[in-house]
LOVO-307490 format. One record per residue: residue in one letter; x, y, z of N, C-alpha, C, O in turn; chain. Coordinates in steps of 0.05 Angstrom, whole numbers, plus 5000, padded with zeros to 4 digits. Layout:
BEGIN
SITE aa   nX   nY   nZ  caX  caY  caZ   cX   cY   cZ   oX   oY   oZ ch
SITE  A    X    Y    Z    X    Y    Z    X    Y    Z    X    Y    Z  A
...
# end
This chain:
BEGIN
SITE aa   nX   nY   nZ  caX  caY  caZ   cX   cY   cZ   oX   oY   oZ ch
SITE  X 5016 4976 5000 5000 5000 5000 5017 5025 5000 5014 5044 4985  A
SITE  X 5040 5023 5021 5054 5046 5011 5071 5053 4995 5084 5074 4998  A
SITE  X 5072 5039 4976 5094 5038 4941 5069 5051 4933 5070 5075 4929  A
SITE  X 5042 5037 4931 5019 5061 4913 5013 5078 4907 5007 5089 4886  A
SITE  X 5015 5085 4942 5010 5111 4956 5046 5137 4946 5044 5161 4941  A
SITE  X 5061 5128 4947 5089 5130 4942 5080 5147 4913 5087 5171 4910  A
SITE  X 5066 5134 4895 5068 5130 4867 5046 5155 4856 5045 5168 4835  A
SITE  X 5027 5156 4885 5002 5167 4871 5013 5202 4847 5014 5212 4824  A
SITE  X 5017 5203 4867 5036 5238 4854 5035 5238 4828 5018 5238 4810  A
SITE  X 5070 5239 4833 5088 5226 4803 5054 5205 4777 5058 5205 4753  A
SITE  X 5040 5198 4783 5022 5183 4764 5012 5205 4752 5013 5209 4727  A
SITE  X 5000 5224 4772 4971 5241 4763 4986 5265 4751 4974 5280 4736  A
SITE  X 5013 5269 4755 5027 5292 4748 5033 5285 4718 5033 5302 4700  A
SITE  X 5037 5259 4716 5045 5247 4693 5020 5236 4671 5019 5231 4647  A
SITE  X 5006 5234 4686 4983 5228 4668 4955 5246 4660 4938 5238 4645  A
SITE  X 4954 5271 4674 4943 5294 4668 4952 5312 4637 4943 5325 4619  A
SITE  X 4970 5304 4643 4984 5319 4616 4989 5299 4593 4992 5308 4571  A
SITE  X 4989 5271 4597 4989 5257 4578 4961 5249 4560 4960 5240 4537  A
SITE  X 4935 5256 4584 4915 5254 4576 4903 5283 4560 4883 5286 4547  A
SITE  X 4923 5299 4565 4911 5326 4552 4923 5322 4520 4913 5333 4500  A
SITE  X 4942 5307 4520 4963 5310 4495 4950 5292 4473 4956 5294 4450  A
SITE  X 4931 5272 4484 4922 5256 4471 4896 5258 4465 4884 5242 4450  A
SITE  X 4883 5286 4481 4859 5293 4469 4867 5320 4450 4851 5335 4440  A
SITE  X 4903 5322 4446 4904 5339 4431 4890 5373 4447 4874 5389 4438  A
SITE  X 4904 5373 4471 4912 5397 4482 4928 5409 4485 4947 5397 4495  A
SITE  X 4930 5428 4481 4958 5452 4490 4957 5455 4507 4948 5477 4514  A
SITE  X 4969 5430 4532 4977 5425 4557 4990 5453 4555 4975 5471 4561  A
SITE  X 5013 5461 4550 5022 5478 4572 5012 5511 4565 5020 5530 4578  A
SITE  X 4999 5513 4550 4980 5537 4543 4958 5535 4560 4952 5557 4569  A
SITE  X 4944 5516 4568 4920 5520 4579 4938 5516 4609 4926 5532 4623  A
SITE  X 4952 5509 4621 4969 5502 4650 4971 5542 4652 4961 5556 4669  A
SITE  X 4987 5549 4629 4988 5576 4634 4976 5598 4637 4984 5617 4651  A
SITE  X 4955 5599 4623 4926 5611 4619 4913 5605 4647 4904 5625 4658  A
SITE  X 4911 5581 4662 4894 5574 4690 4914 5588 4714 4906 5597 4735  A
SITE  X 4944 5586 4703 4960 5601 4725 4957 5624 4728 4960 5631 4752  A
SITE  X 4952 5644 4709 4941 5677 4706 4913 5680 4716 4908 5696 4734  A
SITE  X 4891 5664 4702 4869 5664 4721 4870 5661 4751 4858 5678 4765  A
SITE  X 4883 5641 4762 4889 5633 4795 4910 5666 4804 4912 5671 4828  A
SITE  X 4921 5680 4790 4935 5706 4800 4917 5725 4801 4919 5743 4818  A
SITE  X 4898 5724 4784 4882 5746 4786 4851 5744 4804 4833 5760 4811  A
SITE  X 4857 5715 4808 4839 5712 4835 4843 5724 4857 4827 5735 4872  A
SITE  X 4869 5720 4857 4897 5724 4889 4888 5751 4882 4869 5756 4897  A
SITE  X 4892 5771 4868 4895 5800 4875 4865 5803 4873 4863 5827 4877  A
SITE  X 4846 5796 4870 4818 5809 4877 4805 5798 4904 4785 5806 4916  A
SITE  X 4825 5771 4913 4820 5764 4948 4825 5776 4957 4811 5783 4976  A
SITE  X 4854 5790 4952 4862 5797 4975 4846 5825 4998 4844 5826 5023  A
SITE  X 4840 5840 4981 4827 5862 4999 4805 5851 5017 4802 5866 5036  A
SITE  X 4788 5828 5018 4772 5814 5026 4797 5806 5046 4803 5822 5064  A
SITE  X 4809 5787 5044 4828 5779 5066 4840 5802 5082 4834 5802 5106  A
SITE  X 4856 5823 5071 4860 5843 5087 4836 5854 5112 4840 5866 5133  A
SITE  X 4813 5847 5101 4792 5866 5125 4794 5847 5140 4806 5852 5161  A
SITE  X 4783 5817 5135 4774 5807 5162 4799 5803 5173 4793 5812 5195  A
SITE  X 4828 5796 5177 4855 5799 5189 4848 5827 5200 4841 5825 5223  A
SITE  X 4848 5848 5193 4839 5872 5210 4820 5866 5233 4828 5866 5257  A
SITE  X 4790 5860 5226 4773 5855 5239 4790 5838 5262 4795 5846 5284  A
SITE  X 4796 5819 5254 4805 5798 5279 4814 5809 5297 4805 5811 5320  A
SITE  X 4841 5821 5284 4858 5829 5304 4850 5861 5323 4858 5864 5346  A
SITE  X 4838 5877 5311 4822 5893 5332 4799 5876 5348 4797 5878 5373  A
SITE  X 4790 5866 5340 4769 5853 5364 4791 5841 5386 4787 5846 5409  A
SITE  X 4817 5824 5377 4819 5807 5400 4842 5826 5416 4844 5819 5440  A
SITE  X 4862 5852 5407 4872 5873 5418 4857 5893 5429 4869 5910 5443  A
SITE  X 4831 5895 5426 4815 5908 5442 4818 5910 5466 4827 5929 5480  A
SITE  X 4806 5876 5473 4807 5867 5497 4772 5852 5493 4763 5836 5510  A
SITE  X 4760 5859 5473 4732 5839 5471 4733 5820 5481 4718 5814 5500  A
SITE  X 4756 5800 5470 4751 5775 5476 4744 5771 5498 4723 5761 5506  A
SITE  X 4779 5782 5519 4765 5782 5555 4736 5784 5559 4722 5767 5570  A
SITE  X 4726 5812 5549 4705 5818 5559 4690 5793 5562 4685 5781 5583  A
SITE  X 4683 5786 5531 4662 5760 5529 4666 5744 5540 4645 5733 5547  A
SITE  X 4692 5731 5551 4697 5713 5561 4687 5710 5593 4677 5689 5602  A
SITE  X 4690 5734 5610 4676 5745 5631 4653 5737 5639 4645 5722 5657  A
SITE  X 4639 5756 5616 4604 5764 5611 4589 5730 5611 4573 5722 5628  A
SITE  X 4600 5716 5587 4580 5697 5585 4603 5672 5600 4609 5651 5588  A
SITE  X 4612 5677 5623 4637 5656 5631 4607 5640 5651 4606 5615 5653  A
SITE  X 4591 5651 5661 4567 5637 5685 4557 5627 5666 4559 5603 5665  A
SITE  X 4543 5641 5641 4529 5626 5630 4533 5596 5614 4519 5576 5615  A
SITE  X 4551 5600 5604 4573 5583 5592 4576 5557 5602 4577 5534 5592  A
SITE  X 4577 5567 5627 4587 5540 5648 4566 5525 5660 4569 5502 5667  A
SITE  X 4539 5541 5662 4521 5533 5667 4503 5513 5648 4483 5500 5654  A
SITE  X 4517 5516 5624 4502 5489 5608 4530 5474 5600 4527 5457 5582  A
SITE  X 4553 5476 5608 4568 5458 5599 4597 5463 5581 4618 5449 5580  A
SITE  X 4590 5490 5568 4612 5488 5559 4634 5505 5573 4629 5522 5589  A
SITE  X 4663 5497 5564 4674 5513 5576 4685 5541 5572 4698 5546 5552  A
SITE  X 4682 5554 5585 4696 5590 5579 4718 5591 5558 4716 5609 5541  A
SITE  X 4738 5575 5558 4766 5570 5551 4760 5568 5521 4774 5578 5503  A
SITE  X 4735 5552 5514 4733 5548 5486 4727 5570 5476 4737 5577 5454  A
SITE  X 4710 5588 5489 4698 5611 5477 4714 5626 5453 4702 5630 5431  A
SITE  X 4742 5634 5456 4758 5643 5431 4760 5620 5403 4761 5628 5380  A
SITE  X 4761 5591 5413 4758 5579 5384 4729 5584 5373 4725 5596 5352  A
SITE  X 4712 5576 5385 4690 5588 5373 4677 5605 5360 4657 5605 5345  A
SITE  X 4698 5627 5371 4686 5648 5354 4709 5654 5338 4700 5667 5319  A
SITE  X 4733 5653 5335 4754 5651 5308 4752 5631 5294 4766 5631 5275  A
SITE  X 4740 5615 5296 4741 5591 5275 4720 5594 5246 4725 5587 5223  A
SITE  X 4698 5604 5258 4684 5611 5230 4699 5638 5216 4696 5639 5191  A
SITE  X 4713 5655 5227 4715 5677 5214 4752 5677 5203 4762 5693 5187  A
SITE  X 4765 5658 5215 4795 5648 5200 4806 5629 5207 4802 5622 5230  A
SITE  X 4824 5613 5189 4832 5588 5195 4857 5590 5209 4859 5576 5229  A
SITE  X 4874 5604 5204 4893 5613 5217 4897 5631 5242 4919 5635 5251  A
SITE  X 4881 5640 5250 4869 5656 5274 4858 5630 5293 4859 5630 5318  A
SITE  X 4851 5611 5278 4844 5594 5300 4864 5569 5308 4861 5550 5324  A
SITE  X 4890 5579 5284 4909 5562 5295 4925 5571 5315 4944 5558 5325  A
SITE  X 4917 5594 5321 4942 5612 5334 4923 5601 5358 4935 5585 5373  A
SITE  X 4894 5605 5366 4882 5604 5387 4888 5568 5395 4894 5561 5418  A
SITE  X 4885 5555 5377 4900 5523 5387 4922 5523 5397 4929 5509 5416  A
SITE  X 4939 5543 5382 4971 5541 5392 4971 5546 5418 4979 5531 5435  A
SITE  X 4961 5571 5421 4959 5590 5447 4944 5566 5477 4950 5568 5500  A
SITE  X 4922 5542 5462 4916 5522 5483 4941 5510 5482 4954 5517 5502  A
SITE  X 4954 5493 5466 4972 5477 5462 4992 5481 5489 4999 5465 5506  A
SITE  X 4998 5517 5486 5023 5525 5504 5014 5528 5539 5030 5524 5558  A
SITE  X 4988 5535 5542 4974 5538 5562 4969 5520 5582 4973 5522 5606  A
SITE  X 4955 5492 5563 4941 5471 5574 4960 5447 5576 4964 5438 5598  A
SITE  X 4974 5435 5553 4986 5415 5547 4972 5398 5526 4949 5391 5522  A
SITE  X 4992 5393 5514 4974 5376 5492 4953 5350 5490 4939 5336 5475  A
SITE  X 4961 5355 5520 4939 5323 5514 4913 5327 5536 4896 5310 5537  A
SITE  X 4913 5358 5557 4890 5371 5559 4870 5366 5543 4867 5370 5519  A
SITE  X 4851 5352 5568 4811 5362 5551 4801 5383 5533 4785 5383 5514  A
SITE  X 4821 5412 5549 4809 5424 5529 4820 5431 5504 4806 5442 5488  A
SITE  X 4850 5423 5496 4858 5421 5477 4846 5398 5462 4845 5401 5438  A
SITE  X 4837 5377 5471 4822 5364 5444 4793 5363 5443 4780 5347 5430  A
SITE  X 4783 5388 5462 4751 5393 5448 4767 5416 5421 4758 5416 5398  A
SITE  X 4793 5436 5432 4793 5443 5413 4801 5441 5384 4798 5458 5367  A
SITE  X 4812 5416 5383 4827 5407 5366 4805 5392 5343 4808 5394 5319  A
SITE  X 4781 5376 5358 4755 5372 5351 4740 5390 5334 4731 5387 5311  A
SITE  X 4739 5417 5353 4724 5439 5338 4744 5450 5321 4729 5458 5303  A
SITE  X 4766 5455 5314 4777 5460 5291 4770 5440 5272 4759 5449 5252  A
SITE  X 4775 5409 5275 4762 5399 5252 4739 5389 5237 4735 5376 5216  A
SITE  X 4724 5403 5258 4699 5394 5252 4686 5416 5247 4661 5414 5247  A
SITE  X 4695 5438 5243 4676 5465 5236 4687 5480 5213 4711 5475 5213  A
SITE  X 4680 5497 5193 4703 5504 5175 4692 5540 5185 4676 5549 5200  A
SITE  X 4711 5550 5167 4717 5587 5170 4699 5595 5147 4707 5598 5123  A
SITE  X 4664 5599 5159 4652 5608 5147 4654 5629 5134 4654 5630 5109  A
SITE  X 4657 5653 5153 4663 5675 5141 4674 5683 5121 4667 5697 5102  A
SITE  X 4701 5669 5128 4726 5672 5108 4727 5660 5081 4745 5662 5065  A
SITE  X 4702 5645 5078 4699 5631 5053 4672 5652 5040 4664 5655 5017  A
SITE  X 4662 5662 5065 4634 5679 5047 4657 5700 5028 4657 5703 5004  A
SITE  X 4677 5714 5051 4678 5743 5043 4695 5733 5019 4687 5738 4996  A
SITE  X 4723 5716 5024 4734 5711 5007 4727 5702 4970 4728 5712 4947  A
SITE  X 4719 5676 4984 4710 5652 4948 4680 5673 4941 4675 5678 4917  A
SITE  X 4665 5681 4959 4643 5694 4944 4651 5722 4929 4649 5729 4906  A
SITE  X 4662 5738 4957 4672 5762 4939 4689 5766 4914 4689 5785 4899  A
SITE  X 4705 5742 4912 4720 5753 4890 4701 5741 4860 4707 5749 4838  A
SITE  X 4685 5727 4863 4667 5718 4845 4640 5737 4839 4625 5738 4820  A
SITE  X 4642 5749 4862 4622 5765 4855 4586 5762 4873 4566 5775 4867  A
SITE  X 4587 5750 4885 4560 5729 4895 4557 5755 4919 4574 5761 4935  A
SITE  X 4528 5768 4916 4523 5779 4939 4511 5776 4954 4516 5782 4977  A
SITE  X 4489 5765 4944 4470 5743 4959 4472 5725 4979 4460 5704 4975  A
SITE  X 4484 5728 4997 4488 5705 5023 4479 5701 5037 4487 5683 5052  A
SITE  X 4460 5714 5040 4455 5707 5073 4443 5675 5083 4445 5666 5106  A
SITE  X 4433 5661 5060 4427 5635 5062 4450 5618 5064 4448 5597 5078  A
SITE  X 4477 5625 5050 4494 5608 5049 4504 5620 5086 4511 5604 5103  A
SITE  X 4501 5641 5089 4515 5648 5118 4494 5635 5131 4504 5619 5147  A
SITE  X 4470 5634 5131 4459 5619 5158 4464 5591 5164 4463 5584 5188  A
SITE  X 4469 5575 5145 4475 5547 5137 4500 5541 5151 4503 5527 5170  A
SITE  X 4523 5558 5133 4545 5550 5142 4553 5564 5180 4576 5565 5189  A
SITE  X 4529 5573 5196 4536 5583 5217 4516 5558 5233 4518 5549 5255  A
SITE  X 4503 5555 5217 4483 5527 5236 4512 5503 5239 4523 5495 5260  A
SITE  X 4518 5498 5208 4540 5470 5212 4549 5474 5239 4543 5461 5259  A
SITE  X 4567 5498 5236 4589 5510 5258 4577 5506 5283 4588 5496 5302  A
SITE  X 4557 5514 5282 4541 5513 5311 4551 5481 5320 4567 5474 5338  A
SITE  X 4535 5464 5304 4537 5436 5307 4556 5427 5308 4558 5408 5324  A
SITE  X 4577 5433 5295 4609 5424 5296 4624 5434 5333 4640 5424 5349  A
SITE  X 4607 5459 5330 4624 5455 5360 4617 5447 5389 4632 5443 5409  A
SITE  X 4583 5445 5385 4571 5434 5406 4581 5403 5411 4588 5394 5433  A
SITE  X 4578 5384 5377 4581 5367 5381 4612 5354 5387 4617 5331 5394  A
SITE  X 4633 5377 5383 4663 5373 5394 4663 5371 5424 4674 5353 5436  A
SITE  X 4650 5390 5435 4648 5398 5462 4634 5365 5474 4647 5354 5492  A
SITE  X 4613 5354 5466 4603 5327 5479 4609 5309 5476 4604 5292 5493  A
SITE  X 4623 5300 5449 4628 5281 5436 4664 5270 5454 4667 5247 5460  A
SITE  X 4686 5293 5461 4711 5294 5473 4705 5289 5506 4718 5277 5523  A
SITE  X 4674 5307 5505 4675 5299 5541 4671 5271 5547 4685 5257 5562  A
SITE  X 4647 5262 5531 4639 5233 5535 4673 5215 5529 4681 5196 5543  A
SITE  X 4684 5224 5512 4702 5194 5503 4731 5203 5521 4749 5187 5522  A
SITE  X 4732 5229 5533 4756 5230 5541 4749 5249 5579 4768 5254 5593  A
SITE  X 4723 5255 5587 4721 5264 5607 4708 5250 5630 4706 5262 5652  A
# end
């Protein structure tokens, strides 16, 4: 299995282009043509990426996060979850990388093999960065219309982290 696996690459690299040549494509005309389209994606993301990295980082240099963390720390605890998660939860729909820094930041805190590093480790993979895919893949396409795709992809999330939070307590609390 692992010579296959070894092999998979090198095949598809090799046989993408052999299949193009044989349907009589200008493999490396159309490779180059898709590489200029994929650049001109990058420069109409990025201003989309630039805000919410702004956004993030004033909310959590504020001092919000504390706040929230405070405010809803009784409530929180009173059905179960814990305070501590509160920052993945709310960085994880809005960046992927924002919520690695908030894993890292458990990682260094808790220890790696801490409960609550693997509810959070759970809710990182079990929820994706809503936001960051509305503002991003929609904006640069053009799609303004969201709010259905935002309520959806904030229900998953919902579910992704409730069910991190019960699913880690039961098998590991």
């Amino acid at each position: 299995m692992q010579t296959i696996v070894a092999f998979i690459l090198p095949i598809i690299i090799v046989f993408i282009p052999l299949y193009g040549l044989i349907k009589k494509v200008k493999v490396y005309e159309v490779f180059v043509d898709g590489a200029k389209e994929g650049f001109e994606i990058g420069v109409r993301i990025i201003p989309y990426l630039v805000a919410i990295l702004f956004a993030i980082g004033m909310f959590r240099d504020s001092g919000a996060m504390e706040f929230f963390m405070m405010a809803l720390g009784p409530v929180l605890g009173f059905v179960g979850f814990p305070v501590e998660m509160l920052p993945m939860a709310i960085f994880r729909p809005l960046t992927g990388s924002g919520s690695v820094g908030v894993l890292a930041d458990m990682i260094a805190t808790y220890g790696e093999d801490s409960l609550l590093v693997k509810m959070a480790g759970t809710m990182f993979g079990s929820t994706e960065t809503t936001f960051y895919v509305i503002a991003v893949y929609f904006g640069a396409i053009g799609i303004r219309r969201v709010k259905y795709a935002v309520a959806t992809g904030l229900m998953a999330d919902l579910a992704g982290i409730i069910s991190s939070i019960i699913i880690v307590n039961l098998l590991f609390g």
